[in-house]
C-alpha positions in Angstrom: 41.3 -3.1 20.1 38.6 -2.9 17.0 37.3 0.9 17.2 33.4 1.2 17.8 30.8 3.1 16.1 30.9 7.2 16.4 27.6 7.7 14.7 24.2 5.9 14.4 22.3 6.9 11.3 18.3 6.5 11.7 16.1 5.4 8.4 12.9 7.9 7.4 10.3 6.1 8.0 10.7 3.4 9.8 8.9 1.4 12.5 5.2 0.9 12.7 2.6 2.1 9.9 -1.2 2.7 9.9 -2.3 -1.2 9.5 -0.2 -2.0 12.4 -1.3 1.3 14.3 -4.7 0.1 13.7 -4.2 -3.9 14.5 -2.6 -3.0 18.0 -5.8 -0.3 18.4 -8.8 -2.8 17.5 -7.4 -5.0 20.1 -6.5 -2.3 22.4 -9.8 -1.3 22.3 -11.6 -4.2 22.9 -9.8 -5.1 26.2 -10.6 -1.7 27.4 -14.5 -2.7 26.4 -15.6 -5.7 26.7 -12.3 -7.1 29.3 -10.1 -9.5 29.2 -9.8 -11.7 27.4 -10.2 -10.6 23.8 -9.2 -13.3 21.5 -6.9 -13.2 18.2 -6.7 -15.2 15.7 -2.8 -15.6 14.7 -0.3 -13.0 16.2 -2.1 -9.7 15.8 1.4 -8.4 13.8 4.0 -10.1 13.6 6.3 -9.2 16.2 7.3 -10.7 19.8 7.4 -7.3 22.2 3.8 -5.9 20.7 2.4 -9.3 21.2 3.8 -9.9 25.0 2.7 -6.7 25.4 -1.0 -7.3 24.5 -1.1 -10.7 26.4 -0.2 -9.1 29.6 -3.3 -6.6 28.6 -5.6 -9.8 28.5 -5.3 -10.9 24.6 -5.0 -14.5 24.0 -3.3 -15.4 20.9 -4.7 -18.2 19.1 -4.7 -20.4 15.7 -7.3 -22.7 16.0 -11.3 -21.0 16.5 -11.8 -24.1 18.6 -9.9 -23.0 21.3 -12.4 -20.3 21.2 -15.4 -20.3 23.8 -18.8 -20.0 22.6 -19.5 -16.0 22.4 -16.2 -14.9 23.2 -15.0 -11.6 21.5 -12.9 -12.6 18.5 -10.5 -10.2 16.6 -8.9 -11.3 13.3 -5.2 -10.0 12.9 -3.5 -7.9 10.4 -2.9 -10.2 7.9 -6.4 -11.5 7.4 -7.8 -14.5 6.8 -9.4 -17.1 4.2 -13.1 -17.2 3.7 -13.1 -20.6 5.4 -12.1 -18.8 8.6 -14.4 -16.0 8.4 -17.3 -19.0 8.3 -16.4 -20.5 10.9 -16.1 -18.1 13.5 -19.5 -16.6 12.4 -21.2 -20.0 12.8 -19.2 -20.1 15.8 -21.4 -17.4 17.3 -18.1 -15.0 17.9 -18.3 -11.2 18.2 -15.8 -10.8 15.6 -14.0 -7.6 15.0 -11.5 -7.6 12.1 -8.3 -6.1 12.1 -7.1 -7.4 8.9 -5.1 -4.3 7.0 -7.3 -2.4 4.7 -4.7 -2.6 2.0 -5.0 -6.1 2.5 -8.7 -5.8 2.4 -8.3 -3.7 -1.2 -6.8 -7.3 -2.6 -9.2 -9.5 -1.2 -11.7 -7.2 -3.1 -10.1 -7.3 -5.9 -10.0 -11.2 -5.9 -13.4 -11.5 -5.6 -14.2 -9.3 -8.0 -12.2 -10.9 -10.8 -13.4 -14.1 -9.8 -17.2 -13.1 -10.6 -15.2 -12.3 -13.8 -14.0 -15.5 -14.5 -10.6 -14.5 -13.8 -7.9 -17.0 -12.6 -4.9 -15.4 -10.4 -1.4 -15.9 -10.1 -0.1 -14.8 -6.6 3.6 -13.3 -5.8 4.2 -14.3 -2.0 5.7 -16.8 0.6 4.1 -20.0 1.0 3.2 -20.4 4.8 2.7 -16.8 5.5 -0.4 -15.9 7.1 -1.6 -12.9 4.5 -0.9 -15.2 1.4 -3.0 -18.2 3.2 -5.9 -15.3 3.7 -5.7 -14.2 0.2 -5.5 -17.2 -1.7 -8.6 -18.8 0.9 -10.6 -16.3 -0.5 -11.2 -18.9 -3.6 -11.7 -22.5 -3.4 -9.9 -23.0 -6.9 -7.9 -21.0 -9.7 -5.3 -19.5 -7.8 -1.6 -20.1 -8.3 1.4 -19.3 -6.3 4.8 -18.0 -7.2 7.7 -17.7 -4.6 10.3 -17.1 -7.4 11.0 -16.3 -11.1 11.9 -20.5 -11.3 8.1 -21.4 -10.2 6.6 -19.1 -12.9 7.4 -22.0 -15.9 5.5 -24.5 -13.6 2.3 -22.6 -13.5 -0.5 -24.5 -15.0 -3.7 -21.9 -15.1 -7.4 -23.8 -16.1 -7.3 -21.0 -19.1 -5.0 -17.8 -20.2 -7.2 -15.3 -21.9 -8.4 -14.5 -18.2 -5.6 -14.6 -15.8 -4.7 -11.9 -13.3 -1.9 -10.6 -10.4 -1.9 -9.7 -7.2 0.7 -10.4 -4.3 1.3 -10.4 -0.8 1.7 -6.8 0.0 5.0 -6.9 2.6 7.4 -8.1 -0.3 10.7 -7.0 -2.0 9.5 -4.2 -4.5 12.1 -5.5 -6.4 11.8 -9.6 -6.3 8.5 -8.3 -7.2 8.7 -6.8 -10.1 11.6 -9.6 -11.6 8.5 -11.7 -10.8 5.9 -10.0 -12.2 8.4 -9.6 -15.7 8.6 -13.5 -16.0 5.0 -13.5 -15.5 4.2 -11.1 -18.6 6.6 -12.8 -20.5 5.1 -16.3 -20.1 1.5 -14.8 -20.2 1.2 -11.6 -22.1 -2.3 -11.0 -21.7 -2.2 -10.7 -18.1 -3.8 -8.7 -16.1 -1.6 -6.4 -13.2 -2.9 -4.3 -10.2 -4.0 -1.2 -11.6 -2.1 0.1 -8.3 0.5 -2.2 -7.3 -0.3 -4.4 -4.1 2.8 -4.3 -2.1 1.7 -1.3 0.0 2.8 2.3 0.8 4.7 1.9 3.9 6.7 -1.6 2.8 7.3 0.3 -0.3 8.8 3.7 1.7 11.0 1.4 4.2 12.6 0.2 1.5 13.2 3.3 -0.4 14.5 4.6 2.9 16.8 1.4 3.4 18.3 2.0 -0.5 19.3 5.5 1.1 20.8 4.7 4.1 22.7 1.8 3.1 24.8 4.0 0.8 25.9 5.9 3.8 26.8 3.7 6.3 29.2 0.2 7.4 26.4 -1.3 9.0 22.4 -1.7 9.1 20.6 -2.9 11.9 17.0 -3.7 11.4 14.6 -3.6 14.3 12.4 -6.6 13.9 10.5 -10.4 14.4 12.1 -13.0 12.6 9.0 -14.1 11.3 7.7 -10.2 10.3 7.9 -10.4 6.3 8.9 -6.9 5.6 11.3 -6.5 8.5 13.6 -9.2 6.9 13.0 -8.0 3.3 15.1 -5.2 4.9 17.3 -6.7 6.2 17.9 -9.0 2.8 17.9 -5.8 0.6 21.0 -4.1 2.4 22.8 -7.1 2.3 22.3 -7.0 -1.7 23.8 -3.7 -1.8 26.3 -4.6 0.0 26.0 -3.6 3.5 26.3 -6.3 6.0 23.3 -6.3 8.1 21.9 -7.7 10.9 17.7 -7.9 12.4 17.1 -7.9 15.8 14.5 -8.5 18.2 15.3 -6.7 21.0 18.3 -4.6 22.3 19.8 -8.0 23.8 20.3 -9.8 20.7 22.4 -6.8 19.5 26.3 -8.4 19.0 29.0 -5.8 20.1 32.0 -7.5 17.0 28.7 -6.7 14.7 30.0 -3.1 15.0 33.8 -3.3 15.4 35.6 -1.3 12.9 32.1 0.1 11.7 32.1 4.4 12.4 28.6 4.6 10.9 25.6 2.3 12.4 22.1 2.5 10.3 18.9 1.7 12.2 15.5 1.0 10.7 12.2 -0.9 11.9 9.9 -3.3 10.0 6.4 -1.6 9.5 5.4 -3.9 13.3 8.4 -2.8 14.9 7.1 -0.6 17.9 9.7 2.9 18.1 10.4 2.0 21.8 12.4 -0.8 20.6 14.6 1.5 18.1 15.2 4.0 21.3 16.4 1.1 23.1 18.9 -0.4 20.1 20.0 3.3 20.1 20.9 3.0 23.5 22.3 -0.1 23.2 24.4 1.3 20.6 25.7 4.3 22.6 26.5 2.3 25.2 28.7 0.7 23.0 30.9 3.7 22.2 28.5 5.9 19.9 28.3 9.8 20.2 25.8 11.5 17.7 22.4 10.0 16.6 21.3 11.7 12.4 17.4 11.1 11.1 18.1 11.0 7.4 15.7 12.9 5.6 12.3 11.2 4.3 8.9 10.7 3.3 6.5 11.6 6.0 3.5 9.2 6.5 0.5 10.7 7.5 -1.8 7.6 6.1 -4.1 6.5 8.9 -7.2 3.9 8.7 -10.6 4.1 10.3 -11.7 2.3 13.2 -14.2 -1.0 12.7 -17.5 0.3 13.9 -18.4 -0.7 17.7 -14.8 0.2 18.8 -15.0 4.0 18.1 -14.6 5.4 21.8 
């Protein structure tokens, strides 16, 4: 019979970061107000256990504002949303409280900024996903996306001498940056973050996955399949080598996963709550692991204000 794990290896950091922290809060904190139910527009973060979780507090997830009633309490999630959105719900007569990630926020700034400028943008990010819909709504014309080095030939900007960057802040830092390198080459002149986008935590997961995958047989990442930087985890241990696996709870977990593997590494997605992790680890021990290691890491001690009126 295969041989099981002996040791389960745990990423530094890993699991939620302040965005998220803050999301879960604003909505939190609303319930707890005003009572159920609080309203969100889109899945507050992207994954299934926080948002369960929050609709059997009283949230009710939604994507159209028409499913909305008239003065309802509204809270916009993590991802934020397009100008178009923001409109509607204030001519919808909402009490809106947005949760949209201040490093999100920062590009959105940006955006609009540049636009007074008479910049046009290029965008690095997945069509479809929520915060690349939100940023790229912020202008009604004269942004372009990119998915890939392939769709960088195809751009076709109004004019060159003003052309800028930003991108979806949850991606690979290192599909990123092959991006952005096709971009200057096509279009010297352009203009990059003068901080890069993809944010702090997405940025220190990654780092911490590089780490872990050198010592281990296996990684398992704690996460939504639909949670952007959970599977860019996932996607960047397989590149190195390391077979890996996400999961969404302890459940999904495959025991033959682990056959023959001694060393199990275990990281989160920046909306994967630490309860989870505790129960994969368990999971795992059940299946025949002994010890449990922290790697060493960067410690996060970011954390984001509260929107005003939720402040208890």
């Amino acid at each position: 019979m295969a041989h099981g794990p002996d040791e389960i290896l745990l990423a530094e950091p890993r699991g939620f970061c302040a965005g998220v922290d803050r999301a879960i809060d604003i909505v939190e904190r609303a319930l707890e107000k005003f009572g159920a139910p609080i309203y969100v527009r889109h899945e507050i973060v992207h994954n299934t256990f926080v948002v369960n979780d929050l609709k059997s507090k009283g949230a009710i997830f939604i994507e159209d504002l028409a499913e909305v009633p008239p003065g309802a309490t509204l809270v916009f999630s993590a991802h934020g949303v397009s100008k178009a959105v923001q409109q509607e719900a204030q001519q919808r007569g909402f009490q809106i409280f947005d949760a949209t990630c201040p490093l999100v926020t920062k590009v959105h700034i940006e955006v609009a900024k540049l636009a007074r400028e008479g910049y046009e943008f290029i965008m690095i990010g997945h069509k479809g996903h929520p915060e690349v819909e939100g940023t790229m709504g912020q202008l009604d014309h004269g942004i372009h996306l990119v998915e890939a080095v392939a769709d960088v030939a195809q751009v076709q900007p109004g004019q060159t001498q003003r052309l800028a960057v930003v991108t979806q802040t949850t991606l690979s830092v290192d599909d990123a940056a092959e991006i952005m390198t096709a971009v200057k080459q096509r279009f010297p002149a352009v203009r990059q973050p003068k901080q890069q986008d993809i944010c702090y935590a997405t940025q220190n997961r990654q780092d911490a996955v590089k780490m872990l995958a050198r010592e281990v047989d296996v990684v398992i990442v704690v996460g939504s399949p639909t949670s952007s930087n959970s599977n860019r985890l996932a996607e960047l241990s397989r590149k190195l080598g390391v077979p890996s696996y996400m999961v969404d709870s302890p459940s999904e977990l495959q025991p033959e996963w682990l056959e023959g593997k001694s060393r199990v590494g275990l990281t989160a997605g920046a909306s994967a709550p630490e309860v989870l992790v505790q129960d994969v680890i368990a999971r795992i021990k059940a299946l025949g692991a002994v010890a449990v290691r922290r790697m060493d890491g960067i410690v996060e001690s970011v954390k984001f204000p509260l929107p005003k009126g939720l402040k208890l």
